[in-house]
GUZAGU-721850 format. One record per residue (C-alpha): z, y, x. Coordinates in steps of 0.25 Angstrom, whole numbers, padded with zeros to 4 digits, always signed. Each point is the difference from the previous one (the first is absolute). Layout:
BEGIN
ZYX;...
This chain:
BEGIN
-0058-0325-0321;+0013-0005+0011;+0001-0011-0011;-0014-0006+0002;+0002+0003+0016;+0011-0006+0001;-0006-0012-0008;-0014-0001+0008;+0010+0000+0013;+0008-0010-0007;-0013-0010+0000;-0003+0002+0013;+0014-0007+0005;-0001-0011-0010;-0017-0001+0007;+0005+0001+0014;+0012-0010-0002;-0009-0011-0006;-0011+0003+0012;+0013-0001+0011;+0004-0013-0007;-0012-0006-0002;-0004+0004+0016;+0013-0007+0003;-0002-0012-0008;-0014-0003+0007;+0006+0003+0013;+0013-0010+0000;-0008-0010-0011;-0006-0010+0012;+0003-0012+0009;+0009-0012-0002;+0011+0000-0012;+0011+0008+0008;+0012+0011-0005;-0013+0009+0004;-0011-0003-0008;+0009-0003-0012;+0004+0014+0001;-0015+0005-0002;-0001-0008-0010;+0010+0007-0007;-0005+0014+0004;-0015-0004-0006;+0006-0005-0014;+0008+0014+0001;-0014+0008+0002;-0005-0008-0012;+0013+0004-0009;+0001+0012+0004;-0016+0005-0005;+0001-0007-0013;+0015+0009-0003;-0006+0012+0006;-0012-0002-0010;+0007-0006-0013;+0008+0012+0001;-0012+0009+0002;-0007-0005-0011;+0009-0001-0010;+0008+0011+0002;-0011+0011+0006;-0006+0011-0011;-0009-0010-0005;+0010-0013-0001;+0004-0006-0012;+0015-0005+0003;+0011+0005-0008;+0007+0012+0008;+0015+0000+0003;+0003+0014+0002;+0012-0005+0009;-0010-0007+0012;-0012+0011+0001;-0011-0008+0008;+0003+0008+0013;+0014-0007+0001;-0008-0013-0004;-0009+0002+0012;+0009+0005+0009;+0013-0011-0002;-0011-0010+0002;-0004+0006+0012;+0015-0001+0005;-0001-0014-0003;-0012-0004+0008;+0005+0009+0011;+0013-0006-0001;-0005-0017+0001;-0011+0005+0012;+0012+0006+0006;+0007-0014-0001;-0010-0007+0003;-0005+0006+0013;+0015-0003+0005;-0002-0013-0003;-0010-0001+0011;+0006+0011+0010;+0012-0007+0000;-0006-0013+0003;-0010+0006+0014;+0005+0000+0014;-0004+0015+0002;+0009+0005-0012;+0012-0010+0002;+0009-0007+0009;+0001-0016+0000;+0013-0001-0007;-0007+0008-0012;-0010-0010+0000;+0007-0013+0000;+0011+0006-0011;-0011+0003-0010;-0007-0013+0004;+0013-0006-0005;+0002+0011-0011;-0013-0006-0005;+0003-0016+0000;+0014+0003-0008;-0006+0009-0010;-0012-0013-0003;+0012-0009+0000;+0008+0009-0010;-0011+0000-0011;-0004-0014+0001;+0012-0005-0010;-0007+0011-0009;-0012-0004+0001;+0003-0015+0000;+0006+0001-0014;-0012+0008-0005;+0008+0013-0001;-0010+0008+0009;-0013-0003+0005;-0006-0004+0016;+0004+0012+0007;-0002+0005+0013;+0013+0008+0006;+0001+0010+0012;+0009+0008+0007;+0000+0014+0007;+0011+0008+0005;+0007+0013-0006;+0014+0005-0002;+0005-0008-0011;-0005-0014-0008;-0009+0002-0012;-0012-0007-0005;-0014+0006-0003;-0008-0008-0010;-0015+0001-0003;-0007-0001-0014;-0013-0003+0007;+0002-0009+0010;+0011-0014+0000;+0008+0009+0009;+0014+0003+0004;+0004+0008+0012;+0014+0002+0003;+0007+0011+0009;+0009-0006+0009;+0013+0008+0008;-0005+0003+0013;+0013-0006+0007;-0004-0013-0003;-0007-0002+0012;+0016-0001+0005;+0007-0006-0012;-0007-0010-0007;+0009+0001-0012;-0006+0013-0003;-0013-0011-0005;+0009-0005-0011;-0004+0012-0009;-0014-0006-0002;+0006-0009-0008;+0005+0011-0009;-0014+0007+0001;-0007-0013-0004;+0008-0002-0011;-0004+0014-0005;-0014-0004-0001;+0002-0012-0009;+0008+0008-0008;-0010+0009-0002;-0011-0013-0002;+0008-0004-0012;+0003+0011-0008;-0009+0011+0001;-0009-0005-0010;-0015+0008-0004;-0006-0010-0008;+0005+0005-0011;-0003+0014-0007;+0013+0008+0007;+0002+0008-0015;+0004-0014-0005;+0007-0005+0014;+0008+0013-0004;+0002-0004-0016;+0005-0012+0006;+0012+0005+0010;+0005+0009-0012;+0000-0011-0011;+0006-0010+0010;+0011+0010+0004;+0010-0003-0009;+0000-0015+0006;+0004+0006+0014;+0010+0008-0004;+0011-0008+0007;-0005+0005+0014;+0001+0015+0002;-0010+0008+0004;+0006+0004+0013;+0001-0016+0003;-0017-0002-0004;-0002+0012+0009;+0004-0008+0010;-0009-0012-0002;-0012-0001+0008;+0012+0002+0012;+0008-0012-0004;-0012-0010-0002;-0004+0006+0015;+0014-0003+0005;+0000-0014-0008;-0014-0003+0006;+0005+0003+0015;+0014-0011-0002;-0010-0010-0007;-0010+0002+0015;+0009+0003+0010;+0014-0005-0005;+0013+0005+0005;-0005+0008+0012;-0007+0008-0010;+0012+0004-0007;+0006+0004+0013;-0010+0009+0004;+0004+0006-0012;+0012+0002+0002;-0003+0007+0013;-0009+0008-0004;+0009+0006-0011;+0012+0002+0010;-0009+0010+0008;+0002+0008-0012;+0012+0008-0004;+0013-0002-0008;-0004+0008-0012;-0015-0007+0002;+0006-0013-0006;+0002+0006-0015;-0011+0009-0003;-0011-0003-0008;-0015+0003+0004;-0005-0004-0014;-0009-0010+0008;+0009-0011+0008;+0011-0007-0003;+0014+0008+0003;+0004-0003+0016;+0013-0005-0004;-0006-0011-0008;-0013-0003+0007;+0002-0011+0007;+0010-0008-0010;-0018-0003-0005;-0002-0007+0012;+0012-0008+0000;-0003-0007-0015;-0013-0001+0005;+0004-0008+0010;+0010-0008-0009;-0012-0003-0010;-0008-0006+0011;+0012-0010+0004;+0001-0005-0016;-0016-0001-0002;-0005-0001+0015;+0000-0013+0011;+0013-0007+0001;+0000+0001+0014;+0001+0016+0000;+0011-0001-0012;+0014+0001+0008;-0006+0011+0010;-0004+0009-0010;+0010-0001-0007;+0011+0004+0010;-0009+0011+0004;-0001+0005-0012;+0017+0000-0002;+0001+0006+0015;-0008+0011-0002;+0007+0004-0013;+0012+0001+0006;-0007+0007+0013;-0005+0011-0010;+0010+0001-0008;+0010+0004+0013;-0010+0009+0005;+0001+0007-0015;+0014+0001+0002;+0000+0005+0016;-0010+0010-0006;+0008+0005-0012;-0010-0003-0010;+0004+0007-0012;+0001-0008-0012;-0010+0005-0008;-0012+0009+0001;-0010+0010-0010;-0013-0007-0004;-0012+0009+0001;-0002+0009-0013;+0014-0003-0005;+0014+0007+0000;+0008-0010-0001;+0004-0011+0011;+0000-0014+0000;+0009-0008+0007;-0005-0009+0012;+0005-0012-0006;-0007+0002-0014;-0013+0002+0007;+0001-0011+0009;+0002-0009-0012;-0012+0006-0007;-0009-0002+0014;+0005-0013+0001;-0005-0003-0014;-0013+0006+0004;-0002-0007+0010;+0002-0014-0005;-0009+0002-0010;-0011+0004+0010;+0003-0013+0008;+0000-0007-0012;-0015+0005-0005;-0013+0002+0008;+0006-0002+0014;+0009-0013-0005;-0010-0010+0008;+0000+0007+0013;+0015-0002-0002;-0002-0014-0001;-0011+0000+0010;+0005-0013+0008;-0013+0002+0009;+0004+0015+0006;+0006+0002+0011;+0011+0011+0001;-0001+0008+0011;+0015-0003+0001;+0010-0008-0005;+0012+0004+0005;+0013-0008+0003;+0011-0007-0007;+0010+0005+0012;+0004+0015-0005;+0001+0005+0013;-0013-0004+0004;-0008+0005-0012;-0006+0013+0007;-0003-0006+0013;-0007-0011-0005;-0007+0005-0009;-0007+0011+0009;-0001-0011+0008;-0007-0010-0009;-0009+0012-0003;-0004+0003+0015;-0005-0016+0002;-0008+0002-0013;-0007+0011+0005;-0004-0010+0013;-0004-0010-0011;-0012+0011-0003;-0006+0001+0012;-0012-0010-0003;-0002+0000-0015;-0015+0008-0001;+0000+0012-0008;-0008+0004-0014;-0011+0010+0000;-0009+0006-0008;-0017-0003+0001;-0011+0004-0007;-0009-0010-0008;-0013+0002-0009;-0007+0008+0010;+0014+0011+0003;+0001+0000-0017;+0012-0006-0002;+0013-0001+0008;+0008-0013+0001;+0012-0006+0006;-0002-0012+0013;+0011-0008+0007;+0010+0003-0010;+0010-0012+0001;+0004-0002-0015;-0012-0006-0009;-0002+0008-0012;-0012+0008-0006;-0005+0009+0009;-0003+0015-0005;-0014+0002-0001;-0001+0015+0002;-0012+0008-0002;+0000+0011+0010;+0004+0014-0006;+0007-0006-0011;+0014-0004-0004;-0001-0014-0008;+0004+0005-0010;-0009-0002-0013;+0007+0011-0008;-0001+0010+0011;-0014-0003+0006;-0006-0001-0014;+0005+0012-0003;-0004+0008+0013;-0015-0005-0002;+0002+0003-0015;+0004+0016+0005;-0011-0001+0011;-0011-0003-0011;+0005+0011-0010;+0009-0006-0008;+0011+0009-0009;+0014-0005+0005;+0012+0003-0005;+0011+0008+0009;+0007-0014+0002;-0012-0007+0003;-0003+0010+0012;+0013+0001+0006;+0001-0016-0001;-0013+0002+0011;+0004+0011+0007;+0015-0008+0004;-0008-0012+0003;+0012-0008-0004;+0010+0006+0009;-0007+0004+0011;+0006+0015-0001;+0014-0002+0001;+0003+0000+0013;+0001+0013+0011;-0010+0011-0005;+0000-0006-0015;-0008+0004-0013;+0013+0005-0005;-0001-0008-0012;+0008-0012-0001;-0007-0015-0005;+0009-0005-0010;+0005-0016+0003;+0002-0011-0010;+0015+0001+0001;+0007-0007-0012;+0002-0011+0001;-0010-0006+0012;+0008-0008+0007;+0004-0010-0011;-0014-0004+0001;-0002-0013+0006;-0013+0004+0005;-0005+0015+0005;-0008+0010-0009;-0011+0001+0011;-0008-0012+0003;-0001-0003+0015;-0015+0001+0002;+0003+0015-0003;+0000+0011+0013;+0012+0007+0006;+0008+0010-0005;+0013+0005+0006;
């Protein structure tokens, strides 16, 4: 009896959170293509999602359901971590708008995520340009630290930004980080395919890969992030790196969080980064870049010693250390290989922009570069923004005004693109027998649960090998993942 309580209580939420959300779609959907009604539209697609998880779940997994059980994810944890995820994006989104309205901010608020906005389009247009990721339509709030929240159902992304933007504008240089999160994400999180054989796949290619270790691949997705930022923003990018981890502590700068890239050896990703773009990129960037990229070696490398950075540190899971200069080897190799595969043409992108470029006078490097930053930023002010509309009477969901010309995603509201995951969804809906791999591939929506209030069960990535591949796994008319 308390199990079939707490279930029926459970369905109530999971009712009243698609009621709220579709409420707020409807309310905020309307008037002109503005930040607002971009954020409804977001809202309603959510609403629509959200029903068709609630119910596949229900349907398949209820006393009369024909999915295959898994008895580590009983269908109250199904429900319930769904409900945490669409709590979690209506949270986000609603801060997308309050941020944004005279009564619940102050100007400075306003103009910052205005700019927030307007670099975080201009970071993923190289993306996009080079058919990496799809038309996408980017937005910014405020919270405590930068992180971006991706959407399955809608082409999406919503970056956190650090409230003490609104007196440093440097603190915007981490969208470019974010953003390069989101491609990441595009380009090997790959559902086409049944995930038993994506699985097969990894273990039979392993062997291949066994150059890297796997504290270094546990780092991945944070390098190409850090990459992504020096290839949009240049050397000023790499700077506000290096501030960031100088706020930590000494012993901060060896230890390994099994996620990013060790402190002590972090920003030495930048700084190749930035040495690549002067050997592929324009000419005219060549001599600046390159001297950036040899001060700010020699910058990090007396901060290491000022700090008394030990000289080796204990990767994650293991017992013995490795020494700094053998992983910095091995990251270096890494990330040449990264630059050299799906991300080699924004390397040689002659048409981008940096957001800086630095300077060939050393002692000018960091001034400048913040500087060439700062009249970036006022290069923004005029250039209109992309937002979301509704077509085919509210049934689909497109992208307008975006400044790159690519194919659009054409998006049927309460669906993800994805042919995999929606046929298999409507599959489940209509009866189906699914296997437990076949349900847990819907129920992730590709990676939509792998942020705050998660699934708990992790989406495996592509990972061997991807980044050798001229051209990326996910075709760009697919929708976002993070």
């Amino acid at each position: 009896m308390p199990t079939s309580l707490s279930f029926e209580h459970s369905e109530d939420r999971a009712n009243a959170l698609v009621q709220l959300t579709a409420e707020l779609g409807q309310r905020n959907a309307g008037g002109g293509m503005t930040r607002r009604r971009s954020t409804g539209i977001a809202l309603r697609c959510l609403a629509a999602f959200a029903r068709k998880q609630f119910e596949f779940l229900r349907a398949g997994l209820g006393a009369d359901g024909a999915f295959e059980a898994d008895v580590r994810f009983p269908l109250e944890f199904l429900i319930e971590a769904t409900a945490r995820q669409v709590s979690f994006d209506i949270d986000v989104l609603l801060r997308t708008l309050s941020h944004r309205e005279a009564a619940a901010s102050i100007q400075p608020m306003r103009a910052t995520l205005d700019l927030a906005d307007r670099l975080a389009t201009n970071a993923i247009l190289p993306a996009v340009r080079h058919g990496l990721v799809a038309p996408t339509v980017m937005m910014t709030y405020f919270q405590k630290s930068p992180t971006i929240r991706l959407m399955p159902y809608v082409p999406l992304a919503v970056i956190g930004i650090d409230f003490s933007a609104i007196g440093d504008a440097t603190r915007l240089l981490a969208i470019a980080h974010e953003t390069g999160h989101h491609v990441y994400r595009q380009i090997t999180v790959n559902y086409t395919a049944h995930l038993d054989a994506q699985i097969e796949a990894m273990a039979a290619a392993a062997p291949e890969t066994s150059r890297w270790p796997l504290w270094l691949l546990a780092w991945e997705e944070e390098i190409f992030a850090d990459i992504y930022a020096a290839l949009v923003a240049g050397p000023a990018a790499a700077l506000g790196l290096h501030q960031v981890i100088l706020t930590g502590t000494r012993t901060a700068l060896t230890v390994d969080d099994g996620d990013h890239p060790l402190d002590a050896l972090r920003p030495y990703i930048m700084h190749s980064t930035l040495r690549a773009m002067a050997a592929q990129g324009a000419a005219a960037h060549q001599p600046s870049l390159l001297a950036a990229a040899d001060t700010l070696d020699a910058l990090w490398q007396e901060q290491l010693v000022a700090r008394g950075a030990p000289g080796e540190f204990t990767p994650v899971g293991m017992e013995e250390p490795v020494s700094l200069a053998d992983a910095q080897e091995l990251l270096q190799g890494l990330v040449e290989e990264m630059l050299g595969g799906a991300l080699a043409p924004l390397v040689a992108d002659a048409q981008h922009k940096p957001w800086s470029t630095g300077a060939t006078d050393p002692a000018a490097t960091a001034q400048q570069s913040f500087e060439q930053f700062v009249e970036f930023c006022a290069l923004l002010a005029d250039e209109p923004l992309p937002e979301l509309a509704l077509r085919s009477a509210g049934a689909v969901v497109v992208v307008t005004r975006f400044a790159v010309s690519r194919e659009n995603v054409q998006l049927a509201v309460g669906e993800t693109g994805d042919a995999y995951l929606d046929e298999l969804r409507d599959a489940g809906l209509g009866g189906a027998t699914l296997t437990a791999i076949e349900w847990k591939s819907v129920f992730l929506a590709g990676d939509w649960t792998t942020q705050e209030g998660g699934s708990g069960i992790k989406p495996p990535v592509f990972r061997p090998m991807w980044w050798l591949s001229p051209m990326p796994t996910a075709p760009a008319s697919r929708p976002l993942r993070r």
